[in-house]
N, C-alpha and C positions, 0 to 999 in steps of 0.2 A: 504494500500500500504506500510505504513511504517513500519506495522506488518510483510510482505510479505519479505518485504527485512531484515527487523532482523534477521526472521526466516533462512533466504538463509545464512547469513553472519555467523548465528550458526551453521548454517549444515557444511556450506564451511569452518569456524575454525576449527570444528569438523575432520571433513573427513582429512585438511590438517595438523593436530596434528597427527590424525592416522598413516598419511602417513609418515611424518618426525619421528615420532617414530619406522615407521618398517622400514623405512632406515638407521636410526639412532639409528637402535638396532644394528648399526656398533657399539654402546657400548659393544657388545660384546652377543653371544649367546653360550649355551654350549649344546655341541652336545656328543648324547650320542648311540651310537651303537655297538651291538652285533656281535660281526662275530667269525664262526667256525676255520677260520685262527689260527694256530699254528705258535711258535717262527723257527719252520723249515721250515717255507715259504721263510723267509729273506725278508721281506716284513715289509711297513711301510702303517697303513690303516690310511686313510685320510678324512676330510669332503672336497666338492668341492664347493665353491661359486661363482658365474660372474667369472666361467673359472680360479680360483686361486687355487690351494691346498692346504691344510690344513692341519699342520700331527696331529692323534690323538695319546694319547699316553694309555698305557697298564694300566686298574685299578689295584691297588696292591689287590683289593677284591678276581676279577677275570680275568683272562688272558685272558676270552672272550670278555669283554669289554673295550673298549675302548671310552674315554673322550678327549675332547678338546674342546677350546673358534675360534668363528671366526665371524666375521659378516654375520647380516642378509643377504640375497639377497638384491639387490637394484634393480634390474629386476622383470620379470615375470616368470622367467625360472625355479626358484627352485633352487635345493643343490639337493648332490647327494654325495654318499660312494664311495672311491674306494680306490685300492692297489697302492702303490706306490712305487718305486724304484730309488733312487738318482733322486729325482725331477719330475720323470719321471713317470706316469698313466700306468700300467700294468695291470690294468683288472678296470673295471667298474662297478657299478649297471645296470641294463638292463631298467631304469626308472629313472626318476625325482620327485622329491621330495618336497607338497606344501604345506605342512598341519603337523603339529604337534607343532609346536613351541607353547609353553605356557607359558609366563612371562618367554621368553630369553631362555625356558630349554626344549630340547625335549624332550619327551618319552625316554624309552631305546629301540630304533629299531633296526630291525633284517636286516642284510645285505641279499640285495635283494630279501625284500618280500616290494610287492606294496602296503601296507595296515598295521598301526599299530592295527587299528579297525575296527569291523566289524558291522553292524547292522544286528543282526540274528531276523526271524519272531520268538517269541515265537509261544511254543505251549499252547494253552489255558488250563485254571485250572479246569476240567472239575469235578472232585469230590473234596470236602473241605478235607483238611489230615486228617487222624484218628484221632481221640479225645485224645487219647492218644500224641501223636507228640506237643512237644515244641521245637523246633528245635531253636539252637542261629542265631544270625544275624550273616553271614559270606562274608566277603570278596574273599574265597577261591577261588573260581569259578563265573567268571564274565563273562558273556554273550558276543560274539564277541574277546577273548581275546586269546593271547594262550602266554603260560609262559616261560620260559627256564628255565633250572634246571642246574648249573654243580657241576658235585661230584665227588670230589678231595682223593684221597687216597692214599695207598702206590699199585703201578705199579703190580709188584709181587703178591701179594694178589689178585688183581683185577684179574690177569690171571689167579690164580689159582679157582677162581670161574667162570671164563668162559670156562675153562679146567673141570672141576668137574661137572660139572649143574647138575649130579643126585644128588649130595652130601650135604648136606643144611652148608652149609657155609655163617658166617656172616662174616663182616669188620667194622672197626670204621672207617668212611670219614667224611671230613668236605663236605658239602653242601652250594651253593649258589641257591635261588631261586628269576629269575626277570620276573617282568609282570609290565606293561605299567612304572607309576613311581614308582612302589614298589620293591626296592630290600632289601633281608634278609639274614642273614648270620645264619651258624649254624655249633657248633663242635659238634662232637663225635655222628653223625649220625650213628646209626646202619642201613649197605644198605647189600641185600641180593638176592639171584634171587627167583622170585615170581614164583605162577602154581604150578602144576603138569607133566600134559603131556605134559603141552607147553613148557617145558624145553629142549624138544629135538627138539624143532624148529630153525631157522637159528638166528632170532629175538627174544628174550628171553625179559621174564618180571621181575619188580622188587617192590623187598618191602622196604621201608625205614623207620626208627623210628628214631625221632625225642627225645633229649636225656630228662628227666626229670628234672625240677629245670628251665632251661633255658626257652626263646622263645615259644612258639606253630608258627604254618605258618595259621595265620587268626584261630587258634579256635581249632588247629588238629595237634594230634603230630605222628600219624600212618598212612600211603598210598602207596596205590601200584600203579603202573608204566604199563598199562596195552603194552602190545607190537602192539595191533592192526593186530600183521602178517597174520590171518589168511582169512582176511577182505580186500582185496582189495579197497574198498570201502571208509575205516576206518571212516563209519559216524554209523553203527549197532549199536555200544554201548552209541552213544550219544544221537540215538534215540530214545533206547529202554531204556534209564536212563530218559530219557527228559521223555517218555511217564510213568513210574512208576510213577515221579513226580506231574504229571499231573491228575493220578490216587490218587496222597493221600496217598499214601506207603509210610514207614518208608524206607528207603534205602540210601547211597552215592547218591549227584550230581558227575556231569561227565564236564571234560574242558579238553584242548589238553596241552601238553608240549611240548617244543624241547629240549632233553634230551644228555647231554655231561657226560664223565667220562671222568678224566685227557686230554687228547689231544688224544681223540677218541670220533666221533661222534658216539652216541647208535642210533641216529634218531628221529622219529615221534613218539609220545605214547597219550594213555588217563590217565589224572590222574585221582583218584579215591578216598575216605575215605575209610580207613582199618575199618571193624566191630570189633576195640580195644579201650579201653580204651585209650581219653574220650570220644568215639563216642557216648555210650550210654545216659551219663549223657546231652549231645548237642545235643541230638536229641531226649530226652525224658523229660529232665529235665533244661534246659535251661542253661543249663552250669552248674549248682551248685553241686559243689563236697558235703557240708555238706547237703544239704536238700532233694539230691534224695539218695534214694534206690536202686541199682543195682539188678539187678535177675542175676540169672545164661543165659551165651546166648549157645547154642548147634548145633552145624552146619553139615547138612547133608551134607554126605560125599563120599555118594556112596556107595561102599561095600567093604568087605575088601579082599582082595587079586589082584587080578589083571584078566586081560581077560587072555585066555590061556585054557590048556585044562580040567582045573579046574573052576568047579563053584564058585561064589561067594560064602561065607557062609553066611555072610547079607548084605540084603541093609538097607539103610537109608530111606525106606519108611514108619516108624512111627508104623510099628508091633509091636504088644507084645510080648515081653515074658513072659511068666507069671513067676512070683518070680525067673527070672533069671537076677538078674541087672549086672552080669556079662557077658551077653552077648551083651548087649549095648555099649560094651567098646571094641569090636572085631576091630572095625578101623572103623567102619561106618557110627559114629559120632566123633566128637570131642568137646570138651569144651573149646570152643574160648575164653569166659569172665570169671569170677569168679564174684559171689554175693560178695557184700557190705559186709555180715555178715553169719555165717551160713557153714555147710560144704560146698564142691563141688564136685558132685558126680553125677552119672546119676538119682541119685531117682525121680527126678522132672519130667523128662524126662518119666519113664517107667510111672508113675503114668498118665500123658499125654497121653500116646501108651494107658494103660489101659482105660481109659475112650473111647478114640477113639471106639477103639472093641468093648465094652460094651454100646457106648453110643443109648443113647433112639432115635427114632427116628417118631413116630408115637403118644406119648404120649401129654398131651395140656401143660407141662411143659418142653419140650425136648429143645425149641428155649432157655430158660431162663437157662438150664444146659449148652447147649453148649456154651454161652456166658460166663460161670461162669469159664469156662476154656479155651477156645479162644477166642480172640480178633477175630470174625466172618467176620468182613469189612475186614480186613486183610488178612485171607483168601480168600474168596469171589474174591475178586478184583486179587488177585493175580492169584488166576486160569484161570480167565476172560480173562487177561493179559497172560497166557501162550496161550490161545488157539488162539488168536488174533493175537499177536507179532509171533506166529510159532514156540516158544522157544520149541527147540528140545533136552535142557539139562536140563529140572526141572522136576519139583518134582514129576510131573505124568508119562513124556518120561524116565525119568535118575534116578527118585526118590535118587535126590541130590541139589546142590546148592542153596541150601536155608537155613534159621538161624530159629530157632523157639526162642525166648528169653522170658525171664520168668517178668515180669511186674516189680516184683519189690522182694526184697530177701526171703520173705517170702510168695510170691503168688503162687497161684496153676493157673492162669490165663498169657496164653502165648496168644505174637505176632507174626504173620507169616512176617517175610519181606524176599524178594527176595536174589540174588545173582549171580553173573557172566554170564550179559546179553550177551555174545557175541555171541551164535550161538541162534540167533534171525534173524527174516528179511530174512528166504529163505537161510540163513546159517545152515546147519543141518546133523544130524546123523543118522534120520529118511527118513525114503521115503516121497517126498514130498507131494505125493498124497494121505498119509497120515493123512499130517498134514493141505490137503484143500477140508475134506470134507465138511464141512459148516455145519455141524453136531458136538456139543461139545462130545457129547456122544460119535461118533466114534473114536476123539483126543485120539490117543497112552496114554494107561494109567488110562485116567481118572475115567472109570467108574470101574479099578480095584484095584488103591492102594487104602489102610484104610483109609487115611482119605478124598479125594475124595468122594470115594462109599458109606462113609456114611452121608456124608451129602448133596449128591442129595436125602435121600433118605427122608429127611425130608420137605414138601412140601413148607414150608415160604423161607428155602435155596434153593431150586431151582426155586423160582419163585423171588428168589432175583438174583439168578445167571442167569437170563434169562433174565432178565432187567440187570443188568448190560453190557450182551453182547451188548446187542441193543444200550444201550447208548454209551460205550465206542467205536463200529462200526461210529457210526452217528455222533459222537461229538471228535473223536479222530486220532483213527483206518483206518483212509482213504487218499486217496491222496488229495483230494480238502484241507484238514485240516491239512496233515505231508508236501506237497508237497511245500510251503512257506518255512518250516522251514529243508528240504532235500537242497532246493535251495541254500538259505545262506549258509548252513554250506558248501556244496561242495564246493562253490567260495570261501570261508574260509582258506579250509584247502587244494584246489588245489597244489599249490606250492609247499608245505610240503610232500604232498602222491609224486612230483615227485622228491621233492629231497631226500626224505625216499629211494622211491625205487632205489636209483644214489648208494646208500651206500653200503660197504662190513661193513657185521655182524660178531659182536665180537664176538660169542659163538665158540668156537673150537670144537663144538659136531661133532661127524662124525655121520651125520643124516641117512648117509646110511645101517648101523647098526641098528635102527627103526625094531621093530620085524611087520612082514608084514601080515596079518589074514589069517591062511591057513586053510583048511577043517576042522582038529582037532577041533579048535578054537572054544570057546563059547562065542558066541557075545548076552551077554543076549536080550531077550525082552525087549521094541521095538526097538531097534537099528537092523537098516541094514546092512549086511554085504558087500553089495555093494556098500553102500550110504558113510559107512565108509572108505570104500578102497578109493574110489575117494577121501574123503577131507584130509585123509595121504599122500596119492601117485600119486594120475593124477594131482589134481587142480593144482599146480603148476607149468607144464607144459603146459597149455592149456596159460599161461601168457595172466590170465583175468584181461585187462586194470582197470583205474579207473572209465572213464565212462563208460565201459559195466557192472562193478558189482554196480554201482548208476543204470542204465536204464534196463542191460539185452539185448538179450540173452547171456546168458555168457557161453554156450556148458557144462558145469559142471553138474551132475545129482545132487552135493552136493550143488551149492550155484545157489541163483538166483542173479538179480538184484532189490535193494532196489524198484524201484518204481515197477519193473516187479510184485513183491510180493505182494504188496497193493494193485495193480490193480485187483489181484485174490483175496485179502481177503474180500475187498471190493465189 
């Protein structure tokens, strides 16, 4: 008994310490939140506690943030953001606020979003990563999180690159980057608009580098700013990063931003790792500048010219030419990295294409050649992974977006890793009933670019790419197993897809100038010329919600909706 009441009398000191301490965190708590509010509101943002306001005041870091001390609630009611005018509440959060205070200091939250964190279902780790992969430990991308970025430069400049977007125009900005309690500061940012084609979109992408000598952001001093536009959805790319991941591929992880430039919201993005240095050495070599080896990395690129009424002259399908190494240099690749030591040339490269053509494939040493020049898992997986995901812009549909890198500066032994997952997931430039036959063999491409075609033809490769399929369908690939992790992220990123789409975009492109594919036009093999007209020119009229391009039907012959897709793949 006298144990019973000790016990009670520690609990009850307990619990009434707790209590007099979160009441009497009237010591003061500091409140820290983000809002897109500019100095031409004439507005003063506030914390609200038991109905008192509170003015915050403007960080000297950045204009989006704003600080201030006020007491804890002594209620149950919460604290809450809001605008203020001579004393006076002019606009509110649309919610109350219970959760965040940590030893007196909140998070940096973002005005009226109901959630600093999220619990997202991982997707399971269904292959071990390449042998090759030592990836460093990074903070970069943190599961349930999304970041804000603002990037500060000269006004003028900044126009003249949303004025320009064909024209590759860089800027020195300083940048701020915050996510939960991490804020980072950074000068002499090189920011730039990222893509290609996507540059004539209303929503433009960007690339940023991060200055040398100074900081990294978690490990990384290169990244692109994905724009999400074409994606209603804007979960494709998280998917389809999550699922590479999950596969064991060397590639970028993926996390969301909310991205400012001076006192202009850009909106909602995916960030990304740039395939630049030091990605390689962090993701092969553990970070170590003196003890890894770079290879050369070489990035398919398409072909060089453009659609029109002119064929390409090459693509980046891994052809040879024989003793022509000046034709690998037409536009169809580029050389992204530079080896550690050593020229940088395409030689690597043609000698790669050369084996391909020539390689063995019926002989009892053919599996142990092909290893000796590719990283085979690499491959493998990643094919596995186009025909699955629906990726209707690699290497077999578009024979592009993808990096072939050379192990190390003196190796004749390359990695296959991916690249620009977005038209994955029923987003495509393929006919879709193409890309669902349930047959790999009939997948756009496959059984006819080089290096595909010759390594089905090798029987231990296709009876490894035939178990691959099955396992990455049953263990990945499906709704029972993505539909967990489709679920969180929508609730995640809801908010954001509708205050994205609330926004007028910065790009001054006059989109209507868009050269539109007329009969002339040579829309290579596999690409539709119907499938492409819609994802240039109808989709965005048919104004497909967020949840119709999550569930479907979405009237589009070019995009499905995400689970609409799985439930066919599946």
């Amino acid at each position: 008994m006298v144990l019973l009441i000790i016990a009670f009398l520690a609990s009850f000191s307990a619990t009434f310490l707790q209590a007099f301490l979160a009441v009497d965190a009237k010591q003061e708590v500091e409140y820290r939140v983000i809002s897109p509010f500019t100095g031409q509101d004439h507005h003063t943002l506030a914390v609200v506690v038991d109905d008192k306001s509170y003015p915050l005041i403007r960080s000297s870091v950045s204009q989006l943030v704003h600080v201030g001390t006020a007491p804890a609630s002594s209620r149950d009611d919460g604290y809450y953001y809001a605008k203020i005018k001579d004393n006076v509440i002019v606009e509110e959060e649309y919610m109350r606020r219970f959760t965040g205070i940590v030893d007196t200091t909140t998070p940096y939250q973002f005005y009226n979003r109901s959630r600093d964190y999220w619990d997202i279902t991982p997707l399971p780790q269904v292959l071990d990563p390449l042998s090759a992969i030592h990836r460093i430990e990074s903070e970069l991308h943190v599961s349930g999180e999304i970041a804000t970025i603002h990037v500060m430069g000269n006004q003028t400049e900044i126009d003249y690159m949303h004025t320009n977007v064909l024209e590759d125009y860089q800027l020195k900005t300083d940048m701020v980057y915050i996510r939960g309690n991490d804020i980072q500061t950074f000068k002499d940012v090189e920011f730039e608009l990222g893509g290609r084609s996507s540059r004539r979109n209303p929503k433009v992408s960007y690339n940023f580098k991060i200055a040398k000598g100074g900081n990294t952001l978690h490990g990384y001093r290169r990244f692109k700013l994905r724009s999400l536009y074409n994606d209603p959805s804007n979960i494709r790319e998280a998917l389809a990063y999550g699922a590479i991941e999950s596969a064991g591929l060397a590639s970028s992880h993926f996390s969301y931003a909310r991205v400012f430039i001076n006192n202009q919201t850009a909106g909602f993005f995916g960030l990304i790792e740039n395939f630049k240095n030091p990605w390689y050495r962090n993701e092969f070599g553990n970070g170590s500048k003196k003890e890894y080896s770079q290879g050369t990395a070489y990035q398919g690129n398409g072909g060089s010219g453009y659609f029109g009424s002119v064929p390409k002259k090459h693509m980046s399908d891994l052809s040879y030419y024989p003793d022509n190494i000046t034709a690998y240099s037409d536009g169809q690749y580029k050389i992204k990295e530079d080896p550690s030591e050593g020229k940088t040339n395409y030689q690597h490269l043609m000698e790669l294409t050369k084996f391909i053509s020539e390689a063995p494939t019926e002989t009892d040493d053919a599996v142990r050649q092909w290893e000796e020049h590719l990283d085979m898992d690499s491959v493998l997986r990643s094919m596995a992974l186009e025909v699955l995901l629906g990726y209707s812009d690699g290497y077999s549909t578009s024979a592009e977006n993808y990096f072939v890198y050379q192990e190390a500066a003196d190796s004749k032994r390359f990695i296959y890793m991916p690249w620009d997952l977005d038209l994955t997931f029923g987003d495509t430039r393929v006919k879709l009933s193409d890309l669902l036959t349930g047959d790999y063999r009939d997948f756009p491409g496959m059984v006819v670019r080089p290096l595909t075609s010759q390594f089905l033809r090798v029987d231990e490769f296709r009876e490894r790419f035939d178990t691959l399929l099955k396992v990455l369908t049953e263990k990945l690939v499906n709704l029972h197993v993505m539909g967990p992790f489709i679920d969180d992220t929508v609730a995640m990123v809801r908010e954001d897809v509708e205050w994205d789409n609330s926004l007028a975009r910065l790009s001054r492109f006059n989109s209507s100038s868009n050269h539109k594919p007329s009969p002339n036009d040579i829309v290579p093999w596999p690409l539709d010329r119907e499938t492409m007209y819609d994802r240039l020119f109808v989709r965005d009229k048919l104004n497909i919600t967020f949840d119709k391009a999550v569930t479907g039907p979405t009237g589009s012959i070019s995009l499905c909706g995400v689970k609409e897709i799985l439930s066919v793949f599946t």
